[in-house]
N, C-alpha and C positions, 0 to 999 in steps of 0.2 A: 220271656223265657219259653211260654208255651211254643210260639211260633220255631223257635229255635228246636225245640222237644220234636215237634211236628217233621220239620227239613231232616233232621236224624233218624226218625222213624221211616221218612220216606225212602233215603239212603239206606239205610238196613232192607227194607223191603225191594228197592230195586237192584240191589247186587246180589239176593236172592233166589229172586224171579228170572234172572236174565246175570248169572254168574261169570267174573271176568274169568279169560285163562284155564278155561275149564277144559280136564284132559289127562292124560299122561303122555312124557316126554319117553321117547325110546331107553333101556334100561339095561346094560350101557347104553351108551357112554354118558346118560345122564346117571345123577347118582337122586334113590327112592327114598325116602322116609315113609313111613305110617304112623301116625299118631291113630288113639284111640280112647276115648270117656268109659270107664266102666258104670258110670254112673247112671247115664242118660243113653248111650249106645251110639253118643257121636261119633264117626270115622273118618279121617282126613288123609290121603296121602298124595307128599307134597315131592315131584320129582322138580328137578333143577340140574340145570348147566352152570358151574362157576368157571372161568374164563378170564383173565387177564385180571385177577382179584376183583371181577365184577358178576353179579347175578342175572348170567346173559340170558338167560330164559329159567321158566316156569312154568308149572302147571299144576294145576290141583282137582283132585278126584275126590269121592268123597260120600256119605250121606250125613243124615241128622238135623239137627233143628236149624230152625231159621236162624237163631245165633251166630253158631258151629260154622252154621254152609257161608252165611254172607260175609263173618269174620274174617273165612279165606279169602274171598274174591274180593274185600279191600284191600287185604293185606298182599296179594297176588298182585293186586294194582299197583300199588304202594313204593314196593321192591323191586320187580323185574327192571332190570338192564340197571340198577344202582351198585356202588362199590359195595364191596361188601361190609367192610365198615363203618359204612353209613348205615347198610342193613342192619347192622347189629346194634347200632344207635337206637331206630328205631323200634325194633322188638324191646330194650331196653325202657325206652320211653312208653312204650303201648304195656307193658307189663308193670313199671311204676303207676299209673292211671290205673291200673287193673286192682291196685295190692294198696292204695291211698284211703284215707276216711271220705266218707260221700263229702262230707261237709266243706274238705277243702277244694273239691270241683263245682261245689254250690256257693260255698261262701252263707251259706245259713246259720253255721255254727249253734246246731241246735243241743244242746248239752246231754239229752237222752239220748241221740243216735250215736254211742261208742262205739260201736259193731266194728271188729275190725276187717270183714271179710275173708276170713280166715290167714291174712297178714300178718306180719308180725310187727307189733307193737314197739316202736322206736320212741322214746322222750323228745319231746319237744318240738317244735310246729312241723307239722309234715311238708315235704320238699314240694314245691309248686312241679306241675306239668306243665309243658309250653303243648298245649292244643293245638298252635299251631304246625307243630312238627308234625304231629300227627295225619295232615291231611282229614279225609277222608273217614279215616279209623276214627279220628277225636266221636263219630256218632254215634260209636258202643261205648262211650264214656255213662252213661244211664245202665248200664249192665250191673254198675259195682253198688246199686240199687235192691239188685239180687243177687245175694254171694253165692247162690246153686249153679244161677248161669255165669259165674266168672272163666270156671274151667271150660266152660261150651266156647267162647271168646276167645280163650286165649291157646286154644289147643294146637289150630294150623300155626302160630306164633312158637310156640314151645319144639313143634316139625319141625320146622323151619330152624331153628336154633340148634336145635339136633343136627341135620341133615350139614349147616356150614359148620359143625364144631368136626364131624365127619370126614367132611371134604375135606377141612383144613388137617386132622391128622392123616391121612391118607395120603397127602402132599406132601408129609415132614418125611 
């Protein structure tokens, strides 16, 4: 597991260091989100092209922590030129991993760590995450470790949610 800990560490720090998709798209005819941490002072704003109900381009602007920033530039990776559908599957899934007990992304089932991460507490075994949908992302799964940094995580993801719930009324 260490080695595994290790490879996601290095992933968090190389899309960092060296950010995908980094920018903003013209504004129009793309359409802007901002997300924003009161907490921490993260800032993200997530501009996107939707296109033949697909997520033909993206870009992400931004400061804040190493979480925050690298969380976009997965999640930038992630999505661009996917249906959107499948986009929203995705935040979906990277948001369940986000709001789950550590225990059942470790399988340790250690009885003292109930912390729910500020989740809300559902009866009965919590839903498995398929990691592997996740790509890339599955390496901020060590995040829900620390429930401070959950919002730094999941903030360009929540943009992003925002901005195609936007798009799509805007089109009704």
């Amino acid at each position: 597991m260490a080695d595994l800990e290790e490879l996601y560490r290095e992933i968090i720090l190389d899309h960092y260091r060296s950010p995908r998709n980094r920018g903003e798209l013209d504004s129009p005819p793309a359409h802007r989100v901002e997300g924003f941490n009161p907490l921490c002072g993260d800032e993200v704003v997530v501009s996107m092209m939707v296109e033949d109900g697909k997520l033909s381009d993206l870009k992400i602007a931004g400061s804040g922590c190493s979480i925050s920033q690298s969380s976009a530039s997965l999640m930038s990776a992630a999505v661009k030129g996917k249906p959107v559908g499948e986009v929203r599957r995705l935040i979906n899934t990277f948001k369940g991993m986000m709001s789950i007990h550590e225990a059942s992304l470790e399988g340790d089932g250690h009885p003292e760590s109930n912390g729910t991460n500020g989740a809300e507490v559902v009866a009965g075994e919590p839903e498995e995450i398929d990691l592997d949908k996740l790509g890339e992302l599955a390496a901020l799964q060590g995040v829900v470790k620390f429930p401070v940094r959950i919002k730094c995580a999941t903030l360009s993801l929540n943009a992003l949610a925002q901005g195609l719930d936007e798009v799509t009324a805007q089109a009704s």
